[in-house]
Structure formats: C-alpha cells, structure tokens
N, C-alpha and C positions, 0 to 999 in steps of 0.2 A: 687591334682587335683581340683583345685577351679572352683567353679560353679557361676558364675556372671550371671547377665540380667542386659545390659545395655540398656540405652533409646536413642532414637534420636528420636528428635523431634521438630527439623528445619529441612530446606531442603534449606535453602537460600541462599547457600554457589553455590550449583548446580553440573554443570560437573566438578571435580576437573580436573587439568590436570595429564598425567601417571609419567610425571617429581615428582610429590607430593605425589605420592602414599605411600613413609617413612616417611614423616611430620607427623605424626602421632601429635608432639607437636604443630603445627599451629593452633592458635586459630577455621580458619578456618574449618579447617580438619572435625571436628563432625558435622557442619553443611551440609557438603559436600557429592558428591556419586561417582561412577566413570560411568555411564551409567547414564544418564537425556533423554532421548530420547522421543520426542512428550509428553513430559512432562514440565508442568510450575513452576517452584519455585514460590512461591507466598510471598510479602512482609512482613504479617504476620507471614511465616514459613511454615505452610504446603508445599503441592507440587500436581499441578492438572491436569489432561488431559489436551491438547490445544483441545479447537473446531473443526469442522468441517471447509472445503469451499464451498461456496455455488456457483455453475455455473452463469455467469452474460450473458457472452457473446463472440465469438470470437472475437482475433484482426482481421483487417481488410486483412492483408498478412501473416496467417502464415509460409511461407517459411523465415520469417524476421521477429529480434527485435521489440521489442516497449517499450516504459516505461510509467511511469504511476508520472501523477505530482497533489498534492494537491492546488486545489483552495476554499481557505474556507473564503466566503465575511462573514458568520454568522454561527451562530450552527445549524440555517435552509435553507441556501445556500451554502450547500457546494457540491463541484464536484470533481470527479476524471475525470482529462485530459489524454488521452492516446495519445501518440505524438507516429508518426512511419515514416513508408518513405514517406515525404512530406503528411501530414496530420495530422489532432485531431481531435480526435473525445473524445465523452462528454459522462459523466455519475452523475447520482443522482439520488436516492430516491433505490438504489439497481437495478437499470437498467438502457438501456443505452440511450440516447437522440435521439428521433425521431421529427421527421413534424407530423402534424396532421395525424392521419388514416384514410385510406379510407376502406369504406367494400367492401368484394368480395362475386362476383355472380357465377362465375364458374371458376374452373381449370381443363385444358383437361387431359385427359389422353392419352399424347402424347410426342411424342421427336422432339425437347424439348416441354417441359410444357407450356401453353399458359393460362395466369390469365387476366380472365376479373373483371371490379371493377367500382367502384357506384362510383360517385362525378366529380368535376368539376378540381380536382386538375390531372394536364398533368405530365408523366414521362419522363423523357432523358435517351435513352442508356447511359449504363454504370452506371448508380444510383445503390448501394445500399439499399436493403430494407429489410426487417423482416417481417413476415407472422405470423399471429398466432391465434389460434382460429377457426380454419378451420374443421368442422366434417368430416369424410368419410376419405378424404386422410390428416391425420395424420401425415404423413412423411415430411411434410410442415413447421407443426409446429415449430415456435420459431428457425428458419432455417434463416442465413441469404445467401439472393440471388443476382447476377447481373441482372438490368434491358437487354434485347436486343428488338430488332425491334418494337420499340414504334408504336401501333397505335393511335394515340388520339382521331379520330374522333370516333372509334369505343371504346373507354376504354378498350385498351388491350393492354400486351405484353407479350414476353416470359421471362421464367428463364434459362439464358443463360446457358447451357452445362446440364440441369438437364431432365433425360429421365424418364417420370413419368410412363410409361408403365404399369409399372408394381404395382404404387402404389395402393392403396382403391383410389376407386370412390369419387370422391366429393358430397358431401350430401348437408352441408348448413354453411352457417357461415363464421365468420375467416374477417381478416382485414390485409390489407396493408401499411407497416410507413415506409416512406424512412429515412435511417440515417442521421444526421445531422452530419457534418464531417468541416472544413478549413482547404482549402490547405494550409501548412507551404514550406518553402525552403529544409529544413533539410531533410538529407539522415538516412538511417536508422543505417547508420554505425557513425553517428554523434548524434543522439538523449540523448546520455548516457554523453556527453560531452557538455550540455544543464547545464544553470545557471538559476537559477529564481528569482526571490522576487516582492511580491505583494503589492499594494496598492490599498483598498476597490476593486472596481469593474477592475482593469488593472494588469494584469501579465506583468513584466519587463523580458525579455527573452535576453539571451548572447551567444554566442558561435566564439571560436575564427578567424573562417572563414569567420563569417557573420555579416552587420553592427546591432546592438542593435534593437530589434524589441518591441512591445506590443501588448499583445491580450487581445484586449479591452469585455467586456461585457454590452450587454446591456439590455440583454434580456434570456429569457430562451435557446429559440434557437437561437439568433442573436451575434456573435463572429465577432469581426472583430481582422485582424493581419496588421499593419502597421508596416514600417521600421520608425522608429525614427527620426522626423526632428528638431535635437538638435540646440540651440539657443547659436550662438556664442560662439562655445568652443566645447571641451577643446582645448589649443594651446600646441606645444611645443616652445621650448626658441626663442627670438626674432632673428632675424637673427643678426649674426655679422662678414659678407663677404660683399662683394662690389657688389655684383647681384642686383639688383632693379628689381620689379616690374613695370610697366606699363601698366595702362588700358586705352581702347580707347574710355571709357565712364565713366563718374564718378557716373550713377547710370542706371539704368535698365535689362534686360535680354539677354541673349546673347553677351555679351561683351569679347571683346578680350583681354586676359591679358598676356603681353609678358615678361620673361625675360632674364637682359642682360646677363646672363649666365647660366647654369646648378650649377656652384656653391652654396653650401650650399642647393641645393633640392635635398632631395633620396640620401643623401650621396653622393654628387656629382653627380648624375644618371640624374641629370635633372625628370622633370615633367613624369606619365606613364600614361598610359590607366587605370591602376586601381587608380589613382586618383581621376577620376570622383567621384563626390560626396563629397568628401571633403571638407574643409573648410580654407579659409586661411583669416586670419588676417592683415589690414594692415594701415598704420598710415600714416597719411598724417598732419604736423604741429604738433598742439596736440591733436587731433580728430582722436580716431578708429574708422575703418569701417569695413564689412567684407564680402566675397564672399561665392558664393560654386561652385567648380567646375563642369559643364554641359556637358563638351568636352574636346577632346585631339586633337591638332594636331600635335606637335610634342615634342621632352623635353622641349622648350619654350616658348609654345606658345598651352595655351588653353583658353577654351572659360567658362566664368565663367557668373551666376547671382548674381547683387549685391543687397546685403541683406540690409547693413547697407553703407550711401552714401560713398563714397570715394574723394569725396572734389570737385577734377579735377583732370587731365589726366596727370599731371606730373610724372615723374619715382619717384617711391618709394624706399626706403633702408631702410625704420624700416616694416617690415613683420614677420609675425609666421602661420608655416602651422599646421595645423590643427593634433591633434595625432591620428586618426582613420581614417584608411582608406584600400581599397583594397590594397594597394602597404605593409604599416604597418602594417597591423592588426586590428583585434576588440577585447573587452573588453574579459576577460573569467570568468569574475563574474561578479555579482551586488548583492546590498543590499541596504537598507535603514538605517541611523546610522544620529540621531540629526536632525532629515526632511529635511537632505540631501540625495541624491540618490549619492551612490558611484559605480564606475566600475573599474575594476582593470583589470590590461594589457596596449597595446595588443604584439603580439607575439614581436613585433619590441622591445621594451620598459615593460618588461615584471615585470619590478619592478616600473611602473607608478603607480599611485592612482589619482583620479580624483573624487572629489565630487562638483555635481550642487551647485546653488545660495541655499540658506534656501527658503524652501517651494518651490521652481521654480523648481518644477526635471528635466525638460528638457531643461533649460538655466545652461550656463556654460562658461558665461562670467567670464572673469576674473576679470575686472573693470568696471566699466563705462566708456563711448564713450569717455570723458576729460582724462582717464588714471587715474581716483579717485578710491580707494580700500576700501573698507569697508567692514566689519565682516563679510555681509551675502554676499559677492562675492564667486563665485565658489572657489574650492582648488583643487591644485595641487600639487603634492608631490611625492617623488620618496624613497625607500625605498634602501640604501645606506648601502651596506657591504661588505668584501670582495671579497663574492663568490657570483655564479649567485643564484638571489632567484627570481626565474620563479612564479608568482602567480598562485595560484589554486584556492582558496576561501574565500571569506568576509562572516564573522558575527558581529553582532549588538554587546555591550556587555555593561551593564552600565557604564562600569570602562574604554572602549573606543571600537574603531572599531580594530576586531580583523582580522590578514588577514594571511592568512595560504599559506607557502610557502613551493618549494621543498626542498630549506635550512634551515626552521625553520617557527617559528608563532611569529609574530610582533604582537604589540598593539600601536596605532593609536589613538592620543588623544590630547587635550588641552595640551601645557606645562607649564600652572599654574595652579592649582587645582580646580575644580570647578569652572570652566569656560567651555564654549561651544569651539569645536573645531570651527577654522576661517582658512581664508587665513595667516593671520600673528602672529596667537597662533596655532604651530600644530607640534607635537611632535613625531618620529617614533624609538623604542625602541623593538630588538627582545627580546621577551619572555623565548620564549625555542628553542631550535635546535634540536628539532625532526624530521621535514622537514611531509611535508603534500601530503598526497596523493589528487586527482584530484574530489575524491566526497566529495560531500556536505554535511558540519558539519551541527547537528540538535542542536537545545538552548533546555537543560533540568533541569529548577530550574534556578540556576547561574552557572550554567557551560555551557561551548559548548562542544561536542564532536566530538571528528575528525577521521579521519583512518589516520595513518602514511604512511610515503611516500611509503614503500614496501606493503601496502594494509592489512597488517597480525595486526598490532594494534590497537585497538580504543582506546585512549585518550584520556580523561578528564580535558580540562583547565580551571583552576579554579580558583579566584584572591583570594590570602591571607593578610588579615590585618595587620599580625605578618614581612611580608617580603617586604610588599606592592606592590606585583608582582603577578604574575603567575606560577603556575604550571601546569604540566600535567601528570598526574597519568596513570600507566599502566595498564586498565581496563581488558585488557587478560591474566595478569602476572601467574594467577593461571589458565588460562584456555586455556592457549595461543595454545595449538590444534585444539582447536575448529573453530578459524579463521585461521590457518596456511596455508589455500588453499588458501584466501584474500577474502575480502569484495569488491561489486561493488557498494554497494546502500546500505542507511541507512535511518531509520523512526522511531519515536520515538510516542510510545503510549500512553497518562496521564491517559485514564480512561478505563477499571474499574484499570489497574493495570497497574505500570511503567514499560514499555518496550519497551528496544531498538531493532528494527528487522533492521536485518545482511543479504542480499544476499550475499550468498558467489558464486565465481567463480563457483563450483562445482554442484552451484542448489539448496543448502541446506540454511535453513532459519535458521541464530543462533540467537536467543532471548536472550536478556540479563535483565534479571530481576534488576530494578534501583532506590535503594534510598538511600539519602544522610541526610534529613535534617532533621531522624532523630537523635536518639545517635552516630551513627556510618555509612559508609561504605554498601551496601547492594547492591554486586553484583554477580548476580549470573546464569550461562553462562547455556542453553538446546539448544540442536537442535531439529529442528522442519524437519521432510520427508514428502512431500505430496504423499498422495495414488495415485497409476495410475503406468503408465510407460512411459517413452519416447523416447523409440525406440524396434525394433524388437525385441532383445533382453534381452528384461524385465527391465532394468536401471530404476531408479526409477524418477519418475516423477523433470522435474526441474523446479525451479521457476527463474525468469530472472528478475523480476522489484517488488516493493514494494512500496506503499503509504499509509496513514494513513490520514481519514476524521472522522467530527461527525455523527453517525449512524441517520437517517432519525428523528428519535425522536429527538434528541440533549441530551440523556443519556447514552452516551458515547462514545468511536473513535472503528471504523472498523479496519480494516488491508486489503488492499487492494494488490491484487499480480496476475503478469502473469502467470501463467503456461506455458510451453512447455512439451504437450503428445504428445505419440500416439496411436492411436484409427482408429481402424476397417483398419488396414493397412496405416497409412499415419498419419503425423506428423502437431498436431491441435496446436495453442497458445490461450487461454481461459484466457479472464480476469476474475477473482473469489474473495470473500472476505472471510474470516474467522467469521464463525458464533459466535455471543454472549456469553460471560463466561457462561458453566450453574451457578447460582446463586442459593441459598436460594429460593428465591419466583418462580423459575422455577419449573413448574410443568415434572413429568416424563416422560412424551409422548412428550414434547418439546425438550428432551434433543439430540441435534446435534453434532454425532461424526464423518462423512462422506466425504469424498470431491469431486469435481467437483460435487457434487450434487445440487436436489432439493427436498422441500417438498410439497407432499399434503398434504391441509389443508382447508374445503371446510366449516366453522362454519355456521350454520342457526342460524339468532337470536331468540330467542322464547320469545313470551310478555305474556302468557298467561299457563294458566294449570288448569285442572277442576277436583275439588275433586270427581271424578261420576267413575262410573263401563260403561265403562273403562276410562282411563284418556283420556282428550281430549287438544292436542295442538296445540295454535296459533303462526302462523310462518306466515309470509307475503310472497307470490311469492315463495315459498319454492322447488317448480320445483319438489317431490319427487313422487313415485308411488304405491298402496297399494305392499305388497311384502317386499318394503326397509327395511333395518335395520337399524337404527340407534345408537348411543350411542350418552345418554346426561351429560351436563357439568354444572356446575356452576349456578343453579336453587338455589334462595332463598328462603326459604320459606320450599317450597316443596322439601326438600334436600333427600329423600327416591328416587328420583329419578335417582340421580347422579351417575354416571361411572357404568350404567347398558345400556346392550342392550336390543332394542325392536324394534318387527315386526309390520310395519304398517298395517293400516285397515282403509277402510273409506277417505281416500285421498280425501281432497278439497281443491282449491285454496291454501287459506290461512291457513288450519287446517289438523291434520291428529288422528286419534286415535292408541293406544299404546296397541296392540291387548293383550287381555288378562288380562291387568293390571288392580286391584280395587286401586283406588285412594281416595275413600271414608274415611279412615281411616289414611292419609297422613294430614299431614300438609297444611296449606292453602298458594297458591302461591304467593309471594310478588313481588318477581322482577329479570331478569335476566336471563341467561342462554342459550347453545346453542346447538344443537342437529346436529352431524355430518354424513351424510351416512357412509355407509362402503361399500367400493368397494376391488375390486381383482385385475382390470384391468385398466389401466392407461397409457396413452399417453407422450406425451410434453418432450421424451428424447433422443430427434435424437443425440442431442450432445456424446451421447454415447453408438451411434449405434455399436450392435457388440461387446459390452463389457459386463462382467461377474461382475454383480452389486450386492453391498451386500442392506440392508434392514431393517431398523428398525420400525415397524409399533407397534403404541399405547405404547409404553414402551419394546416390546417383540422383539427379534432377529427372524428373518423370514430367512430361505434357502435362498442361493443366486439367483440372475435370470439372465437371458440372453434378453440383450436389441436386439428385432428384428421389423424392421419400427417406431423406435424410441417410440415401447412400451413393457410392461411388464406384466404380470401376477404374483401374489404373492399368496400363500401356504392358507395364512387365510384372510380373508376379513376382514380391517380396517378403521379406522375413520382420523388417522393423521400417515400418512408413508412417512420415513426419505430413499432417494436412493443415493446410492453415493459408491467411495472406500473404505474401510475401509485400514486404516493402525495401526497399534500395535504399544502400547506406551510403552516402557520399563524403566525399573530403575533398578541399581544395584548399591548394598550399598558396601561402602569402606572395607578395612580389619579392622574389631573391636580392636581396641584397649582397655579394661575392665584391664587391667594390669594378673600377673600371683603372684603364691608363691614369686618366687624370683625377682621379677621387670615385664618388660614389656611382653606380650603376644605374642608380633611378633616375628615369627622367632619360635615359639612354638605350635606341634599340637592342633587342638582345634575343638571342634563338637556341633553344635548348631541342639536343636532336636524339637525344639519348636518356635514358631516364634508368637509374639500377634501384632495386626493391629488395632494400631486405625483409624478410616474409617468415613469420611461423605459423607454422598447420595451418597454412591458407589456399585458397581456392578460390576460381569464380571472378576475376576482379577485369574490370576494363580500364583503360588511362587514354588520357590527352590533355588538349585546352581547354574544350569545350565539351561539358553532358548532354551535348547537345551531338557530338560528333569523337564519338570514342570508339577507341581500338580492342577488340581482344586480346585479353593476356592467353598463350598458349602453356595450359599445364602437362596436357594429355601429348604422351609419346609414345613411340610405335610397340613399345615391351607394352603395354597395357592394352590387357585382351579388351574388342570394341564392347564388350555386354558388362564390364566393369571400369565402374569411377575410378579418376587419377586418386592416385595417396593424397595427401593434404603434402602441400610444399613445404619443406623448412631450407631457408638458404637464401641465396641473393641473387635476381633474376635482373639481366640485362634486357631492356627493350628500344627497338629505335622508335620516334615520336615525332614524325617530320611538323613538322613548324614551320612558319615564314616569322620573322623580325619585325615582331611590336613591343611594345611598352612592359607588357604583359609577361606575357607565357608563363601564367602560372598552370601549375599540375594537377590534373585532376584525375581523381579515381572515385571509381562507384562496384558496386557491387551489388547488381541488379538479379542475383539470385540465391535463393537459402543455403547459402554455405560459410561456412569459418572464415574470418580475416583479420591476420593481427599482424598490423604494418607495426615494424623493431624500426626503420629509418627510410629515406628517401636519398638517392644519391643523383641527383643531374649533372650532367654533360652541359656547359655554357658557356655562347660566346655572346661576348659584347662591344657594340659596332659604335667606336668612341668619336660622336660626331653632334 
C-alpha cells in the first residue's frame, strides 16, 4: 500500500479534454485539470480567479444583437464601438459617450415624467439620454430614457413611457446627456458579418451587401460614416465581345451611355438598376477614362458621370466594368498589407483580391490614363483552385498577405523574395486546407489565429523556416470540448496576461491562456460563466460580443463584452468590462469578484493632520457632518492612523476632528492620504432593479441585498463596497497518476486524506471530491477582531479531506464567494491499495 504526495504545480495546460483523461503519459497531462471553470491558468503556472464585470451601460435595443468593435488611434484614445440595428454608439474612458450635460431643475412626479433642465442646448423626440445625479428620485439615476414632446421654449420634456408616480420626490441635482450615436445602414442581423481595419483616425468597414464604407473620427463626439468614393477601380477583365459603349458626351454629368448590346454585361443580363454607382472603365485610342453609373434606363442604356475624360462620343469596344457593385456584390473583408488597402470578394467573384495604388487606399487604378503599369498601381488577383474558395478573411503577415477561405488559407505575396508585392510581382500559394470560418483571425506574436470553417477549431498559422511555409496547429486538439458548441467572436488580450477570448455560440466565454516565444507551446483552454441569468428560467447569463482596448491609464487591455440578462422580469443587453487582474500592489478592499456590477468609492483627499488631543484633519470641501464615520488610508508620516475608524466632531468646511483620538504621541504628518465615509445605504443601481445582489464591502462578504428603486441597504456600514453577482469559480484536478507497487495507479483503489495548498492573497475556498459535498477552508483566527476580514493568505495550508477508497479521488475546490484566489500548487497526501 504505497503512500505517495505528489506535487502539481502548473496549471498551464488548463481544461484537459474527457477524450485525455488516460493520457496519463502526455507530457501535458500534470499540467492539466479536468474542471478550469472561472478560473485563469496564468503563463507563469499558477492558476487565478478571473475578475469581476463592471456594468457600463445598456445597448440601445435590447430586444436585439449588437457587437462591440475596437478602435484604438493610441493607448490614450481608444474606444469601444457598439454597432447594432442601424447605429454606433461610442464608448471610453469606462463610459459611454455623451453631448455636453445639461442640469436639471425639476422632475414631476407624474405619468409620464416631465424633466425640466438649465441651458441653451434644445432636445428632438426620440433623443436618447442618461440622467444622473439626481437627489430625491433616485430611480432616474444612470437610467437611459426616450426624449418625447419637446418643449423648448419652456426647457422641458417627458421620458417617454416612464410613470414616475410612484418614485421619491425630486429634491435637487442630477444632469442630462444625450447619447451620441451614427446612424449606420447595417441591420442587426448583419452586424456580426461586419469586416474592419483601421488606419489612425478612419475605420475601413465591409459587409457583403453593402458598398465599402468609413467612419471617419474627428473629434470626441464628431463621427462621420461615408460610403467609399473609390478612384478608378477595381475593374474586371477588359471586354472581349463586340458590344461598344457610347457616350453622348465625352465629359461632364449626366451623360448617356448606350450599348450596342447586352453582350458581355451581367453575364449577358445587360446593364440593372443595381448598377448604379458602379464604375466602368473605358479606352478610347490609347487614353483611359472612366465613368460611374448615376442612372438606369434600361439594360442599355444608363446614365453615367464622367470622372476621367472619354475623348469623344465615338462607340467604344475596349471597356471593363467595374468589380463592385449592387448587381455583384461588395468586398467581405479588408486589411491593410504593404500601405496597400486590400478587399476581398465580392459574392459574384468571391476568390477576387484587389489591393489600392501604395499609399493611395482609395484609388485602384490599375494603370495610368496612357495604359503605363508600374509597381505602385493598384493589384488585382484571383485566387485560382479547383474548388470554390469563398473568401472570409484577410490578415497582414510579414511573410505575405494571409487570406482565409472556406477551402483553405492562401498566402499572398511577392514571387521573388524580398521584394514588395506589385501588380506584376504577385504570387498566390494555398497554405493549408483547413478552410476558414467567417470571423475574424486576431495577429498574436507571428502567428494569426483563425476558427476553422465548422466554428469548433481555433488554429494557429504560423511560417516555419525549416519548410518555408505555413502551418496551423490545432489549438483545441487537447481541449477541443470546450469550443465544440463553436466560436462567434474572437479577441486577443497582451497585457497583463495572453489571452485569446472565445464567444462561443452557447453564451459561454472560453479563454485560452497564450504563449509561444517562450521554450515551448503554452496553451491552455478555461471557461469563464458570467453571474446573472438570462431568462425565466434561471439559464445563466450569455455573453454575445467581445472586444479588447487599453484600459484608461494605458497599463493595460480591458475585455469588453455584451451581456444578455434578465432582470426584474424582462430581458436587458448591458455592455460590461471585466475588472482589473487583482495584482500584488492591489490592496484588499479593491479586490473585484462581481459582475454586472458597480463600486462605491467616495476617497477625501487629506493635506493635513495635527499631532493635538484630538487629531484635527484638513480635507478641502469635504461635504461630511459631525456623526460621520470615517476610515482612513494611506497617511504618511502619521501612519498610526491608517485602516482605523473614526467618529467625527467639530465639522468645518475644510477640517473635521477625530473624536476622541490623542494624536499627540503619533508621528508627525508628512504627506497623503485619504479618509472615506461609511455609509449603509446607496443608490445608482436601477440596472438591477429586483435583483438579489451579493456584496463585498471593505474586504468583508456582507449578506446579500435586494435592489428596490434602484437602491440598497447593507448589514454594516462601509467605506469601499463591491455589488454585483457572484458566480463560483471551480477546479477539479485530473486522476493522480504518483504510480503504484506494481506499475501505474490507475485503474487501482486509492484515498487521499490530506490535501496542502499553496496559496497567494487568497481567501474563501472550499475543497473535497465532490461540489456537491465540500469542506471549509479556515482562514479566520482568533488575532482577527470578529468586525474585520481575515488578511488575504500567502503560504501553504495543510487541510485533512477524509475520503473512502475509489478509483477517483480527484480534488476539488471552488470558490463560491467574491474573494481573491490564486492556487501556486496542490500537494496530496496518497495512498494506494495495490490489488
């Protein structure tokens, strides 16, 4: 009966899949668990809680999708774009973009509500706006509403459909910001099928229905969306039927251009109504010139402006119509590759490729007007195999332009080495025959990653020296459950830690922890559940879009995602980010496990402190009243102060005294420090009217509360309180393999009775066999006064774990409350009964 203690101490391998559960010999295997749930594998090796989400704002229709696109001109202008049915709306800095605000003077208390409001700026029915800061009627707050029956003259209007009846009174306060929003064409059932790539201050947008658009920036609030007015090109081949063109002017607008037969246009179709707009190409001697179609009147006979001259009015027979158009199609990608803009498509021609002049991204001539060709002319190219290869997506890649099809991934390049891709150097070579699903690969290192064409793989294409090609590696091969439902949407996170986030079909966010460059290989697959629900039912909350910016500081990227709940009877969509890694330098009271939440955090700065009976402190405008309690933070100097409460006395302006306290015998104040009330009661959470909210104030787990008029009341009065869902993070470790008397363990009873934890700044954790029947871990000891949380642990905790002798006994821990947990290793106690 050998008694082993084996160690595990990675976690970087992550969710194994159940195919692997005998691999026992896979290198991988010890790294590995079989349960990773709201849990992060971390590159290092440990393994850490994921964060919290913090509530930002609703989308604009939740009855309906939306997604969510990064626009990042800098590390200090970045935004998340929310595209939905015909519309985007803006976000940065953790919030979402408004007009200037106006203040409000009164809200009635009537059906509907009636907001009167200071300033010169006029509202339109139907505006969107946010309200916030409002005393008395509370229920307003951080609420977004419909303008209806504007009065201007009077600065009033109502909030359409909302019966205030019944709320608190309005007292004083509170401001009005209309959303800032541009109209887009896109339906809501099209937004997910949206292309991008940017250049500084212009998003390049594609969608296969619609001609090429950009949404230009110019300003914080100032967006504009133009349709594309591309310069001469792309064409397709020159004609080579007997049809002629004829125009009845050889330059100006509105001209009639006839011809002599429907041959060679539209497949023989002759000219159509979705033509308009197009572009047709046409040569007159040795001189191109070129149109854009303004009118239809029949298959041969529309009405075109002439862009570039056409000589004179004689019949034409050297012409090339234009490759984009309503009749054909439009692009279903873009990128940028060599300071060319590339688009691929469109439906008609779906193995096209079209890249602009160098530097010109919106010209896509193919020559000069004399029919002369040089290097930096637009390209044209067609991607030539036997089977149909439908394009879905372009990426950049230094080794060439990489383009992902339903039949396979091509690479797009110079066909001499080290040379720039041209019109007459240009090489198209498939890669791999994977075939590509329809979202968009992210560039991580030198690889791109992609989802395969059934949605269930993500792939790693990667150029190798040794073959001087491409590969692409099966990134799910060991985890490939975890995407089996498939992937909609993909984002890739650099800092603080590599991570590819996965919508999956099903709601569920699989993270895939990602490094390559170091020794080896580091990939390793968790699912992330967000708190909530999303429907009657209880179903857990789904997530439907993902993006990834620099957080406000620019020390490091967010993760940005939609929600779909439901709350208080009826089905909300909330855009939300995932709060901050706790970190080392994070203090305990900062640490966010929560979602759809928010926090109070109300710091007074303090410049002063007086070594006198009693202490006396300076705080500027400090708004506090004798009575208050405060707790103070971060005092130099006079450090005897810190993370104690005190009642105030003596309340002025700018100063308060700290009743009771002799400060005489303290340390003298240098510098710093900030001093936070503690309150019980608190507003600003309509968004989660009607729901059963959990609580973490000052470091301490508080009773749950019940959000009603979008406020709450909590058990103990605090200084910094975290509200939100709580969801449990589980792990369950594989079958231990420590070997037996006669060879391997598996397959042989075996009882582990003892379980050691190494642990940093961790709290909160239960263990055993079964989540179904788990033990408390004891953090709390008798030095820690009962009205203050334990410290966060750092160290190795012995626990016993009685067990009876099966096959099994694998270890499981959860963490079924909002606190910090970052398992460094697992150490059992094991015996095994060799029979």
């Amino acid at each position: 009966m050998p008694k082993v203690s084996p160690l595990q101490d990675s976690f970087t391998s992550g969710e194994f899949s159940p195919l692997l559960k005998g691999r026992v010999s896979a290198d991988r295997y010890k790294d590995a668990l079989e349960t990773c749930l709201n849990y992060l594998p971390l590159i290092q090796g440990p393994i850490t809680r994921r964060t919290g989400t913090y509530y930002v704002a609703k989308t604009k229709d939740s009855s309906k999708k939306s997604r969510l696109q990064a626009f990042e001109f800098s590390t200090t202008q970045a935004y998340i774009l929310e595209f939905g049915d015909e519309y985007v709306r803006f976000y940065k800095d953790n919030g979402i973009i408004t007009l200037s605000p106006q203040a409000i003077s009164g809200v009635t208390q009537a059906n509907p509500a009636v907001v009167t409001y200071v300033g010169s700026d006029t509202y339109a029915n139907g505006d969107r706006i946010i309200i916030d800061g409002v005393v008395g009627m509370t229920q307003l707050n951080n609420v977004e509403f419909t303008v209806a029956n504007v009065n201007a003259g009077a600065n009033t209007f109502e909030l359409s459909g909302i019966d205030s009846t019944s709320y608190g009174a309005y007292s004083s306060g509170g401001t009005v910001s209309e959303i800032y929003e541009v109209a887009m064409p896109y339906q809501d059932t099209e937004v997910f099928d949206l292309k991008f790539t940017q250049s500084a201050d212009i998003l390049y947008i594609t969608h296969p229905t619609y001609a090429p658009r950009k949404l230009t920036r110019t300003g914080h609030t100032s967006w504009t969306l133009t349709t594309i007015d591309f310069l001469d090109g792309p064409y397709l081949s020159t004609n080579t039927t007997t049809t002629t063109l004829s125009p009845s002017a050889a330059s100006g607008t509105g001209v009639t251009l006839t011809a002599s037969a429907i041959t060679g246009i539209n497949n023989d179709t002759g000219f159509q109504t979705t033509d308009v707009g197009r572009l047709i190409r046409i040569k007159e001697g040795s001189v191109w010139g070129y149109v854009k179609i303004t009118g239809w009147t029949s298959t041969t006979v529309v009405t075109v402006d002439v862009i570039n001259t056409l000589t004179n009015t004689t019949a034409k027979a050297t012409w090339r119509l234009g490759v984009w158009s309503g009749t054909t199609g439009y692009p279903a990608a873009v990128t940028f590759h060599e300071d060319r803009l590339f688009f691929l498509g469109p439906s008609s021609y779906p193995q096209r490729l079209d890249g602009s002049r160098a530097s010109d991204y919106e010209n896509f001539a193919p020559t000069d007007t004399d029919g002369t060709v040089t290097s930096s002319h637009a390209v044209g190219f067609s991607l030539n195999a036997n089977d149909v290869n439908v394009g879905k997506w372009l990426i950049s890649d230094e080794k060439g332009l990489l383009v992902g099809t339903v039949g396979g991934e091509w690479v797009v390049r110079a066909s001499s080495q080290n040379e720039a891709l041209s019109p007459t150097n240009i090489t198209a070579k498939r890669a791999t025959s994977y075939g590509s699903n329809n979202v968009q690969p992210v560039a991580v290192g030198k690889s791109a990653l992609f989802i395969q064409r059934s949605g269930r793989k993500l792939r790693e294409m990667t150029y190798f020296f040794d073959v001087d090609g491409f590969r692409a590696a099966d990134l799910t091969q060991l985890s490939e459950h975890v995407t089996r439902s498939g992937i909609t949407q993909i984002a890739y996170q650099k800092e603080p830690q590599s991570i590819v986030w996965c919508v999956r079909t099903d709601g569920v966010l699989a993270a895939m922890t990602y490094e390559r460059d170091l020794d080896a290989l580091r990939a390793g697959w968790s699912r992330v559940i967000i708190g909530g629900t999303s429907d009657a039912g209880g179903s857990d909350a789904i997530v439907e879009s993902v993006a990834v910016i620099p957080n406000p500081e620019g020390t490091r990227q967010d993760i940005w995602i939609i929600v779909k709940r439901y709350i208080n009877g009826g089905t909300k969509r909330y855009v939300e980010y995932l709060g901050k890694m706790f970190e080392d330098d994070d203090e305990q009271k900062d640490a966010y496990f929560l979602d759809s939440g928010i926090t109070y955090d109300a710091p007074l700065t303090i410049t002063g402190a007086t070594q006198a009976n009693p202490v006396v402190i300076t705080s500027a405008s400090h708004g506090l009243s004798n009575g208050d309690e405060v707790r103070i933070y971060d005092v130099m100097g006079m450090e005897e102060l810190n993370g104690n409460v005190y009642t105030l006395a003596n309340v002025a302006a700018n100063t308060f005294e700290l009743s009771g306290i002799n400060g005489t015998a303290f340390g003298a104040y240098i510098s710093g420090g900030v001093a936070r009330k503690l309150v019980s009661s608190l507003s600003g959470l309509n968004h989660l009217e009607g729901e059963t909210i959990q609580v973490l104030a000052d470091g301490a787990v508080l009773p749950d509360v019940e959000v009603t008029a979008g406020s709450v009341t909590i058990s103990n009065p605090s200084a910094v309180i975290h509200f939100g869902y709580n969801k449990s993070a589980d792990l369950k470790m594989l079958r231990i393999e420590a070997g037996a008397a006669d060879g391997t363990a598996l397959g042989k009873t075996r009882r582990i009775h003892r379980v050691g934890l190494q642990m940093h700044r961790s709290l909160g954790l239960k263990i055993g066999f079964d989540f179904d029947a788990l033990d408390t871990i004891t953090f709390r000891n008798s030095s820690v006064p009962l009205n203050q949380p334990p410290e966060l642990f750092t160290g190795i905790l012995s626990q016993n774990v009685p067990a009876n002798y099966d096959f099994d006994n694998q270890i499981c821990i959860r963490q079924d409350q909002p606190l910090p947990s970052t398992i460094l290793s697992i150490m059992p106690q094991m015996l095994t009964y060799d029979r």
